[in-house]
C-alpha positions in Angstrom: 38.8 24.1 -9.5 36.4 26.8 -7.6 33.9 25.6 -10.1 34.2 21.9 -9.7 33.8 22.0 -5.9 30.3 24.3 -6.2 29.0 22.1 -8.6 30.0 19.1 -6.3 28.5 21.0 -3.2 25.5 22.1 -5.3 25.0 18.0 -6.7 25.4 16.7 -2.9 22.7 19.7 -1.8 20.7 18.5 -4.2 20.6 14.8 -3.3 20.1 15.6 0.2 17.2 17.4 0.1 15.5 15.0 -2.4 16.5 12.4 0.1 14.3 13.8 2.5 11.3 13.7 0.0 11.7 10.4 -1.3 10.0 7.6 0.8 12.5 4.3 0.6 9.0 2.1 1.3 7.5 3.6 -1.9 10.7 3.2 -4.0 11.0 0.8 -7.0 8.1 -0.9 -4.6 4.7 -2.7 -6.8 1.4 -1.0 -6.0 -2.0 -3.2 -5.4 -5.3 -2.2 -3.9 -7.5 -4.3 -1.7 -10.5 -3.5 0.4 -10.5 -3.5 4.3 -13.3 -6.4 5.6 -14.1 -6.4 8.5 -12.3 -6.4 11.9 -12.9 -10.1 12.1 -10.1 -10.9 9.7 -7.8 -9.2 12.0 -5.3 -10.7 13.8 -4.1 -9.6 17.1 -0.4 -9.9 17.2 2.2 -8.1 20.0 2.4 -4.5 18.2 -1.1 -4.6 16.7 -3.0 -6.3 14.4 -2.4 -8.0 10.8 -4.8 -8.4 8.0 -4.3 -11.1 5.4 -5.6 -10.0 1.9 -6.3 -10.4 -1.6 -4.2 -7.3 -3.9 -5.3 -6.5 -7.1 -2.6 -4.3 -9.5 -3.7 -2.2 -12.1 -4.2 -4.9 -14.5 -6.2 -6.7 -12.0 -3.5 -9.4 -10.8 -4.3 -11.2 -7.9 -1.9 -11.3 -4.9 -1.7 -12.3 -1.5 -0.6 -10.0 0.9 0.0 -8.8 4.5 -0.8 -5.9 5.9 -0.2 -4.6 10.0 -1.1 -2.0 11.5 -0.9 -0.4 15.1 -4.8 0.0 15.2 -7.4 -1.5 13.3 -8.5 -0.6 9.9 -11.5 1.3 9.2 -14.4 -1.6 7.5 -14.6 -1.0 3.8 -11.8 1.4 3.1 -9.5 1.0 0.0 -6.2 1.0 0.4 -3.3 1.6 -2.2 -0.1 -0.7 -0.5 3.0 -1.0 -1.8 4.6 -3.7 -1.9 8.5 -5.0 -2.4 9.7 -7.2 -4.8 7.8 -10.6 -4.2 7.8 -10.4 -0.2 3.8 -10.5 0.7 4.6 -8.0 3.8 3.2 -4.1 2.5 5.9 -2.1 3.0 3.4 1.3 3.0 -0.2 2.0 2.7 -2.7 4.9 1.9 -6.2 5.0 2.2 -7.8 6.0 -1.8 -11.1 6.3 -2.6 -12.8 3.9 -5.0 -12.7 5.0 -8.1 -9.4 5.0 -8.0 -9.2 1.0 -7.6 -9.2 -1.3 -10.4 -12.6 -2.3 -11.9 -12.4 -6.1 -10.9 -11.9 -5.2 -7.2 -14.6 -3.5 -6.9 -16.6 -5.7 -8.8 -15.7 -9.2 -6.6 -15.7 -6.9 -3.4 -19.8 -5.9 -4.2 -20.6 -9.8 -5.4 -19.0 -10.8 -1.9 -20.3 -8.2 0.7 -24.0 -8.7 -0.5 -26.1 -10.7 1.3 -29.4 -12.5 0.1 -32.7 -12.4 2.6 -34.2 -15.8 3.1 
């Protein structure tokens, strides 16, 4: 009996404390990767703005997604959002650096942010 309630104690410990280290946005959630244009894409909405993008997976699937934020994003950042189930709101985000984005993203960003000289 003593040895059945400290392995019940010890299990619930246990799946408190990794509670605490799990992030429920993150969970079981897709991952994409889009780029951050410019600050014109923004929209102003009541709690801050909201970005309407393109999300490329790993495989280089296209998505649409949303994205807000309390502040504007920094131009030209990558970020790695995470995504639930097939709701286009990002449920988390965090800024990555580019060579961890996927190949075609960075490819269509470059053809698209170049500009030609008359």
């Amino acid at each position: 009996m003593k040895r059945n309630l400290i392995a019940v104690l010890l299990i619930g410990v246990l799946l408190v404390i990794g509670w605490r280290y799990v992030d429920p946005n993150r969970l079981l959630a897709d991952v994409y990767y889009v780029k951050v244009p410019n600050a014109e894409v923004a929209t102003k909405i009541s709690d801050g703005y909201r970005y309407d993008l393109i999300g490329y997976d790993a495989d280089g699937k296209k998505r649409p997604l949303t994205i807000t934020s309390s502040s504007l994003l920094a131009e030209g950042d990558y970020l790695k959002v995470f995504v639930k189930e097939e709701d286009p709101e990002v449920t988390d985000y965090e800024r990555v650096s580019d060579l961890e984005v996927p190949q075609q993203l960075r490819e269509e960003q470059d053809d698209t942010s170049e500009s030609s000289f008359p």
